[in-house]
C-alpha positions in Angstrom: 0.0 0.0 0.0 1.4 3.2 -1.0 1.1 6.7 1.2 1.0 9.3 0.5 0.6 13.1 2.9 -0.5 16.1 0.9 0.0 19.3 2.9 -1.2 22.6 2.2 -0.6 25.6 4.3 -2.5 29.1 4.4 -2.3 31.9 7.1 -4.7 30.4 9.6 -4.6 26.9 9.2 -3.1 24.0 8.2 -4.9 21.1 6.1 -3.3 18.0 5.9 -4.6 15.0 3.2 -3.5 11.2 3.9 -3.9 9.1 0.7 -3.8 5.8 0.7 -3.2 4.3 -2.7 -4.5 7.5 -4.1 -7.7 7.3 -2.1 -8.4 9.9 0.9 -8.5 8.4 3.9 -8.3 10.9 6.3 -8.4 14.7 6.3 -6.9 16.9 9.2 -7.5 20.7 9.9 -5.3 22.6 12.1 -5.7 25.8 13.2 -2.0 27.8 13.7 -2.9 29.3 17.0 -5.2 26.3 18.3 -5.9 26.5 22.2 -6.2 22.5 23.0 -4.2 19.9 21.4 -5.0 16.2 22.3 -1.4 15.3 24.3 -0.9 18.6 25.4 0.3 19.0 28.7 -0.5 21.2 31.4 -0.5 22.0 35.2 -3.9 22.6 36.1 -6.0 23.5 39.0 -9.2 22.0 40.8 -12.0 24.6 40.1 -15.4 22.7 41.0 -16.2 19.3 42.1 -18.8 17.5 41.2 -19.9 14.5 43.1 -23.1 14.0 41.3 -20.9 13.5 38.6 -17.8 11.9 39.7 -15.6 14.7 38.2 -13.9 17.7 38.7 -14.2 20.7 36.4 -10.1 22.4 36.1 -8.8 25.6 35.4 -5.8 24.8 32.9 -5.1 29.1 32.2 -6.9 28.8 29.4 -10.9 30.6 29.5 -12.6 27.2 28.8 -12.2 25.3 32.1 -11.4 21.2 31.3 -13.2 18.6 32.5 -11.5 15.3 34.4 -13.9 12.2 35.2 -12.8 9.8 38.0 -12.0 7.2 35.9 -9.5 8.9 33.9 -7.4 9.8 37.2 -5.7 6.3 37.0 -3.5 4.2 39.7 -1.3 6.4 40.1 -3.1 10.0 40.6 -1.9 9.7 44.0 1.8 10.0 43.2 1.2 12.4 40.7 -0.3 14.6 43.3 2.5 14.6 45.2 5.2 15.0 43.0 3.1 18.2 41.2 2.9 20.1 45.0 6.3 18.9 46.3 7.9 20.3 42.5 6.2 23.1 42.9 7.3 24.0 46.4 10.9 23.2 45.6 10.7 20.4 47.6 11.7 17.9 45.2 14.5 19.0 43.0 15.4 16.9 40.4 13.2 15.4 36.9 14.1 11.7 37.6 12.1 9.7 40.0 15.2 7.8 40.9 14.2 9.3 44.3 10.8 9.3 44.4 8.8 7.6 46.7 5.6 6.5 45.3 2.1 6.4 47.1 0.0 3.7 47.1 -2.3 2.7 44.0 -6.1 4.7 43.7 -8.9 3.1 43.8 -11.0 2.3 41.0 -14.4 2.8 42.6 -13.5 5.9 44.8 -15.0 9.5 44.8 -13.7 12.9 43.8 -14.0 15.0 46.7 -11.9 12.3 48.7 -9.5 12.4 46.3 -8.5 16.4 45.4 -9.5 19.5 47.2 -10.6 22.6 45.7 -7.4 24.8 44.3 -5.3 21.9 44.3 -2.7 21.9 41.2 -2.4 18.5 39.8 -0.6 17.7 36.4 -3.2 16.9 33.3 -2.5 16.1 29.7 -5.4 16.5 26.9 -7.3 13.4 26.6 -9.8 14.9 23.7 -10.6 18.0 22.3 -13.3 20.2 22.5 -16.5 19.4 21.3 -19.4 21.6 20.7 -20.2 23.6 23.8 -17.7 21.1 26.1 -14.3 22.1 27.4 -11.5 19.4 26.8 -11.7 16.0 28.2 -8.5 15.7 30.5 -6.3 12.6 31.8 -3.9 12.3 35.2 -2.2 9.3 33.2 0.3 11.2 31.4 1.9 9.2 28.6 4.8 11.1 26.6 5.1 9.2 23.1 7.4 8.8 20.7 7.8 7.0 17.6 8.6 3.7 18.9 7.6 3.4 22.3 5.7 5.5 25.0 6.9 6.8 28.6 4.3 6.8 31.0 5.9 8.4 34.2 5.0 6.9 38.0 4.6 3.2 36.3 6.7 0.1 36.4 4.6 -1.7 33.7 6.4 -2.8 30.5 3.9 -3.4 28.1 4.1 -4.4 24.4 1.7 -3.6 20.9 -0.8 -6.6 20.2 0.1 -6.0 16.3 3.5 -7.6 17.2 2.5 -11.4 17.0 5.8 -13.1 17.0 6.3 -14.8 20.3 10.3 -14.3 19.9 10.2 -11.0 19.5 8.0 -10.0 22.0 10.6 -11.9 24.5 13.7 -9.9 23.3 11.3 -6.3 23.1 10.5 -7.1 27.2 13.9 -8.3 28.1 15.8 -4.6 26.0 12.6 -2.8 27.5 13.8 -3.8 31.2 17.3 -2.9 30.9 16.9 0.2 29.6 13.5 1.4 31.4 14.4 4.1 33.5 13.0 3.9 37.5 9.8 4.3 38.5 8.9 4.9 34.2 6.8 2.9 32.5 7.3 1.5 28.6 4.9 0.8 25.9 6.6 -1.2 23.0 4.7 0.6 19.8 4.0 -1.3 16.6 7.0 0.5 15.3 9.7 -0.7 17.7 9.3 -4.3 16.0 13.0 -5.6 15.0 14.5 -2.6 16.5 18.3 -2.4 18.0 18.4 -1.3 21.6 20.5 1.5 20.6 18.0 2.9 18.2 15.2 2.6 21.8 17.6 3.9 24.4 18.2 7.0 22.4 14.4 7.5 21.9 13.7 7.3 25.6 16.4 9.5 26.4 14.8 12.3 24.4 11.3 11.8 26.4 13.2 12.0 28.9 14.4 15.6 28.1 10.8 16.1 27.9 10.1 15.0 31.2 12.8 17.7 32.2 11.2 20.3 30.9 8.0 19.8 32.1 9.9 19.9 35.4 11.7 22.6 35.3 8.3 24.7 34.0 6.6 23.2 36.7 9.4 24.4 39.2 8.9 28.2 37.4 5.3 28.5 38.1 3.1 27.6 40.0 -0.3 28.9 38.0 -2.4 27.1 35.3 -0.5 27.1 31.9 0.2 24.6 29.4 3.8 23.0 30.0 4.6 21.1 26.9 2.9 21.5 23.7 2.3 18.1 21.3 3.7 18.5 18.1 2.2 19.5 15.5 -0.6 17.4 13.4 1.6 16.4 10.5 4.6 15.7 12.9 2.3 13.7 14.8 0.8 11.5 11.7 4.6 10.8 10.9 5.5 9.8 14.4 3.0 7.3 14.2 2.5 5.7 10.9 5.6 6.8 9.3 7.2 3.5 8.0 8.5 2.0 4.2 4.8 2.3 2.6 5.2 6.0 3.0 6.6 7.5 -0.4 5.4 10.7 -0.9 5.3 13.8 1.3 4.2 17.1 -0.7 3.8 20.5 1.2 3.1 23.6 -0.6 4.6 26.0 2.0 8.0 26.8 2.7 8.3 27.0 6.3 6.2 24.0 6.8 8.4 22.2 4.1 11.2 23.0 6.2 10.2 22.2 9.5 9.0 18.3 8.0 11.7 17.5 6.5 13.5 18.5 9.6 11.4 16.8 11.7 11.6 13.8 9.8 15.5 13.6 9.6 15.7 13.8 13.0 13.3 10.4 13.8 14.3 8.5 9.9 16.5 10.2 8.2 16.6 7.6 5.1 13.2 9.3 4.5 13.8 13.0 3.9 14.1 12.1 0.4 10.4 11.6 0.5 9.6 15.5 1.7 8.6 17.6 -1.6 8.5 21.3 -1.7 5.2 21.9 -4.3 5.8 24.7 -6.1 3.2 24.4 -8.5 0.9 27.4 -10.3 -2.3 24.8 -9.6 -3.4 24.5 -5.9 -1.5 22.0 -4.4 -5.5 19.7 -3.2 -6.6 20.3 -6.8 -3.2 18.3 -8.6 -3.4 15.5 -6.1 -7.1 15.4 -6.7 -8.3 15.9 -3.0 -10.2 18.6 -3.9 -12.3 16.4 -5.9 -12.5 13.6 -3.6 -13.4 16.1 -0.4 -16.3 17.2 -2.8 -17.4 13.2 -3.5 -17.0 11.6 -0.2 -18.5 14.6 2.0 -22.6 15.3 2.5 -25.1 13.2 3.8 -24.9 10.5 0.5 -21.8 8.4 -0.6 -21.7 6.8 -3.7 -19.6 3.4 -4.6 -18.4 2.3 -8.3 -20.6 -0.4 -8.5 -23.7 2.5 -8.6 -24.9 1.1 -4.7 -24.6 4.3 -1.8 -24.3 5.1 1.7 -26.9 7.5 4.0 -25.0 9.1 6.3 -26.7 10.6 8.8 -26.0 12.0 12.6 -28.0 11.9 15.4 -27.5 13.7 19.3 -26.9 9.8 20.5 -25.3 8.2 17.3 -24.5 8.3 13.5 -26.6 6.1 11.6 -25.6 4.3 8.1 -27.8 2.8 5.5 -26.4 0.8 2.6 -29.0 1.0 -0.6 -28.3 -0.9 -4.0 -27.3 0.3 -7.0 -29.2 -0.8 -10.1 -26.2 -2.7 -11.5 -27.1 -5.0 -8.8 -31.1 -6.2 -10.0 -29.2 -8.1 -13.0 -27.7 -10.4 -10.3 -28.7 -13.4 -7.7 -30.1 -11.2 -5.0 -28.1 -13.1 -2.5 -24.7 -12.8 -4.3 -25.4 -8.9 -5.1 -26.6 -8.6 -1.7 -22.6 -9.9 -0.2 -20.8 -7.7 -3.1 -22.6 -4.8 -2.6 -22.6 -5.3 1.6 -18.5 -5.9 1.1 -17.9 -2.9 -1.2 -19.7 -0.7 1.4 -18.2 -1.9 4.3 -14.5 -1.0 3.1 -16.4 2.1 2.0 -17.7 2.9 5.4 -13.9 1.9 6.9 -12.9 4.7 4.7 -15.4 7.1 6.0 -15.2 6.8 10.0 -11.5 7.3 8.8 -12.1 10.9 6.9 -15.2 11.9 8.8 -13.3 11.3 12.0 -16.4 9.9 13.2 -16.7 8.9 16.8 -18.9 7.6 19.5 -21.7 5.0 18.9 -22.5 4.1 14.8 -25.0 1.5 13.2 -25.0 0.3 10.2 -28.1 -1.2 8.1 -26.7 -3.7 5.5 -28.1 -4.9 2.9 -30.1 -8.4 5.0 -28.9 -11.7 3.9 -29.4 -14.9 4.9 -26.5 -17.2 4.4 -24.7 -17.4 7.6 -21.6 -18.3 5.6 -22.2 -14.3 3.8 -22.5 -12.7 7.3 -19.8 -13.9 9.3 -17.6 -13.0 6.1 -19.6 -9.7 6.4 -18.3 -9.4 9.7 -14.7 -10.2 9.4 -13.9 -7.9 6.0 -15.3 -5.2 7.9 -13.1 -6.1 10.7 -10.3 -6.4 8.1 -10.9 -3.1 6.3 -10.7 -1.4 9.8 -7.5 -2.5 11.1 -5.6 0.5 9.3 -7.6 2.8 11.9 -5.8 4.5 14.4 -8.8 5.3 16.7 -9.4 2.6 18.8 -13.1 0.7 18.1 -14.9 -2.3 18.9 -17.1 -4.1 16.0 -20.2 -6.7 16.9 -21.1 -9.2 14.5 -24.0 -9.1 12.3 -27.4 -8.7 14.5 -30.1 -10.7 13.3 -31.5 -8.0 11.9 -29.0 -7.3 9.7 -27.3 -4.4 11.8 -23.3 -3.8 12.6 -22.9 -2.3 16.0 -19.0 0.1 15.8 -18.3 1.9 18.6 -15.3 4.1 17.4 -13.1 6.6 19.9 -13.9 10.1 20.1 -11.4 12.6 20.2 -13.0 15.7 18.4 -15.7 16.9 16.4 -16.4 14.7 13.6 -15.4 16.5 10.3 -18.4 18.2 8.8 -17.4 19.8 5.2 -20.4 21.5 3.1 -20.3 20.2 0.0 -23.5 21.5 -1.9 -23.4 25.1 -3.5 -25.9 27.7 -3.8 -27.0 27.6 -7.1 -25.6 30.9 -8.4 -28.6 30.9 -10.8 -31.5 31.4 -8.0 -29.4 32.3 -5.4 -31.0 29.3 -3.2 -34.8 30.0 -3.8 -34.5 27.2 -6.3 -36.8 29.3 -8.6 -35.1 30.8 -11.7 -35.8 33.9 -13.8 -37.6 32.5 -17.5 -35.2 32.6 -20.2 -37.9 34.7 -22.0 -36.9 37.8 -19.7 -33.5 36.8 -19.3 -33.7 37.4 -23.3 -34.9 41.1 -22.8 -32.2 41.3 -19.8 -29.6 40.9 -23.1 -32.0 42.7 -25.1 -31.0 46.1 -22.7 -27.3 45.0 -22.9 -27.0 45.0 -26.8 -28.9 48.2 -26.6 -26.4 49.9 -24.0 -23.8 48.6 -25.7 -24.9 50.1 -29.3 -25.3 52.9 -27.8 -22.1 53.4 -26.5 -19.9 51.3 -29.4 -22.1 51.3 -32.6 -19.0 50.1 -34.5 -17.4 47.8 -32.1 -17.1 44.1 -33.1 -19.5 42.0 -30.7 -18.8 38.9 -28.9 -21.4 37.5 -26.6 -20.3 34.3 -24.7 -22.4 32.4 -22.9 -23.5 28.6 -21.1 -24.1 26.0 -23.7 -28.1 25.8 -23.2 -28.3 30.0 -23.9 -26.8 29.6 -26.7 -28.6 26.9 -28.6 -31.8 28.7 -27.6 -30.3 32.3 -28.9 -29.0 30.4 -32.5 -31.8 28.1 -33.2 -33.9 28.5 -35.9 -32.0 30.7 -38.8 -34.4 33.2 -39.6 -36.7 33.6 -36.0 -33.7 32.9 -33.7 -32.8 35.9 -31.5 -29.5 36.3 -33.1 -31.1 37.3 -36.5 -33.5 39.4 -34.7 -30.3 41.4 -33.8 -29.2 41.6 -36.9 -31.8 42.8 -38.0 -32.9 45.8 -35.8 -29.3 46.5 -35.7 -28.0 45.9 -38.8 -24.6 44.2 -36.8 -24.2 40.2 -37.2 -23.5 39.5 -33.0 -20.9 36.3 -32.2 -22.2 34.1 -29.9 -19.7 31.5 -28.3 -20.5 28.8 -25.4 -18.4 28.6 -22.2 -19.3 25.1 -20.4 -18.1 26.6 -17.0 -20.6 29.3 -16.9 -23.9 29.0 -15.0 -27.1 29.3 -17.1 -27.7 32.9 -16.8 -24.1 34.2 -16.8 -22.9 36.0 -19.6 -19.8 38.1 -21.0 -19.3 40.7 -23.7 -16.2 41.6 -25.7 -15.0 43.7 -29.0 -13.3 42.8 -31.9 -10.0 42.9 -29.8 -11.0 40.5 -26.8 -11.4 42.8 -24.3 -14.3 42.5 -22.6 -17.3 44.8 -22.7 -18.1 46.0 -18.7 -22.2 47.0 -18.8 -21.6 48.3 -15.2 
């Protein structure tokens, strides 16, 4: 599978494109001075708890106040607590918990109020970002990850990816994780790290652990709500984790940005800076890669597949809700066979969507029903199988007997909501239009002005295809010939395909176009 990241930078934002075998799979929007980044960091402090809910609401110095649930505090809140107030009253003076003494685990079925007091700072990283009228969701397990492994501070465990299947190498990952694990740090062995030296690992944790310095030290300057250590930016953060050999192609159309990847990149695989293009073409950079054209397909509430069948996409307060309906290619089939093709082609089609949509939370899907049990349990599986390139983590059900997929697919942030449908620059949105009949007289006036004004100037009138078979049909009663003769002056009508039915130009015998206004 080929992958390619297409990257185009204006003054406000960033947009980023992943293609996957020339297919968009997922679309990213950054904004340059976002507030909230999911892995952000910051020192925060307890505004208002909430027993009724099991969660506090914090003051992170930012004018949205975050909100932290009980069960996102995690074992080891406890030491995390203490080393935030001992840091910050300079009673603990170094980054490493070589020191450290740890407190005892949380509980998992506590309350809030018996574990923080109002004003209490406490260290928080961004769990997920705002959505609608909700401040960010926030986390006490902090996790600092890197492109092979994570750190996850206050933790002995040594855990290692699922995706890495090989018995053998899960032994020598554990056994390289222990002797370089630094104490009272925690490791998680990324897909990535598979076949790695120790060498190549040891120098990746040593630069968390600059991180964890520098949270430190920030933590040691102030004492007051701030963010202490910004994620990296969203492209940076797609290379970090899914950067690997399938990548060969990286195209960004602005110069800083081009810069800072390619920088970025030699510093975690430098073998692939090669891969970083500056774009420096006169077309805009989504429109040559063709993203522009797929953002326009695969957004709005309908989806269409090659085979002619669709998706209804639709979103509810509670869920999103997804209907598969046949194409008519499909009625010259066996309805049980076009039922599986059609069911198969929208699930990797739906796969595809969550991915670009970003869609999150609870989602059902209405296939097609069949009734081989053989059809549905391979149903089942391909969409498991089309998913499995999905970062987000999800859980599929099998097929109900209804003929329903349950997904449940992680939320981060706002699903990604692009209008795709245009006003029609013809009724303006009324979807009424003026009669051709009196858009005639509307060029009726124009000639007139214009003959008025240039009585010997060559005329050129260029307008949308449909105009201008109705002003040239019929020699002798079309309108053209009623021009000519009123005005004794043969008019040249051309057709531009990219104009809108009622829009229109005029120019002279030298191209340059005739302004009415």
């Amino acid at each position: 599978m080929e992958k390619e990241l297409i990257i185009r930078g204006t003054e406000s934002e960033v947009e980023i494109a992943l293609l996957e075998d020339r297919k968009l799979v997922e679309l990213h929007k950054q904004a340059k001075d976002e507030e909230f980044t999911v892995g952000d960091i910051f020192l925060g402090e307890i505004g208002m708890l909430r027993p009724d809910l099991n969660a506090a609401f914090l003051n992170v110095g930012i004018r949205k106040d975050a909100f932290l649930h009980y069960t996102d505090l995690g074992p080891q809140v406890k030491s995390l607590q203490k080393y935030t107030r001992q840091v910050i009253r300079k009673q603990y003076n170094i980054s490493s918990l070589d020191s450290f003494q740890a407190e005892p685990d949380n509980r998992k079925d506590g309350i809030i109020n018996k574990v923080f007091q109002r004003k209490q700072p406490i260290l928080v990283q961004i769990l997920k970002e705002p959505i609608s009228t909700k401040g960010p969701r926030l986390t006490c397990e902090i996790t600092l990850p890197g492109r092979f492994l994570v750190l996850t501070p206050f933790s002995n465990v040594i855990a290692i990816s699922k995706k890495i299947s090989d018995a053998e190498e899960r032994k020598r990952l554990k056994v390289l994780a222990e002797s370089i694990k630094p104490k009272s740090f925690g490791l998680i062995l990324r897909t990535a790290a598979e076949g790695k030296r120790v060498a190549e690992l040891h120098e990746e944790i040593s630069g968390l652990m600059k991180k964890w310095d520098s949270i430190f030290k920030a933590l040691q300057e102030s004492g007051r709500p701030r963010k202490l250590l910004s994620e990296i930016d969203k492209a940076s953060t797609i290379f970090r984790d899914l950067l690997n050999d399938d990548f060969n192609n990286v195209m960004v159309d602005d110069t800083i940005l081009h810069k800072n990847i390619k920088s970025y990149i030699g510093s975690i695989a430098p073998d692939k800076q090669k891969i970083v293009k500056h774009y420096k073409g006169k077309r805009p950079i989504f429109d040559t890669f063709n993203v522009s054209n797929q953002i326009k397909s695969s957004f709005g509430k309908t989806s269409t597949m090659r085979s002619g069948a669709y998706l209804v996409i639709e979103a509810t307060e509670a869920m999103h809700v997804i209907d598969v309906n046949s194409g008519p290619k499909t009625q010259r089939q066996n309805q049980e066979t076009a039922a599986l093709n059609v069911n198969l082609e929208a699930a990797e089609e739906i796969a595809r969507q969550l991915r670009l949509r970003d869609i999150g939370g609870l989602i059902i899907i209405d296939f097609i029903d069949m009734r081989n049990g053989e059809h549905k349990n391979r149903l089942y599986q391909s969409m498991r199988e089309f998913m499995r390139n999905d970062r987000a983590q999800h859980t599929i059900l099998p097929l109900s007997k209804f003929g329903l997929i349950q997904i449940t697919r992680q939320r981060l942030k706002p699903a990604v909501k692009i209008e795709t449908e245009e006003v029609c620059p013809t009724c303006n949105g009324t979807k009424k239009i003026q009669p051709v009949m009196l858009f005639k007289d509307e060029l009726d006036r124009a000639i007139e002005t214009i003959m008025q004004n240039k009585p010997s100037s060559k005329i050129i009138l260029e307008v949308n295809p449909f105009i201008h078979a109705y002003l040239t049909k019929g020699w002798f009663s079309s309108p053209r010939w009623q021009w000519y003769k009123e005005y004794k002056k043969w008019i040249t009508i051309t057709e531009n395909s990219d104009f809108h039915l009622k829009q229109y130009r005029f120019f002279d015998g030298y191209n340059d176009e005739i302004r009415l206004n």
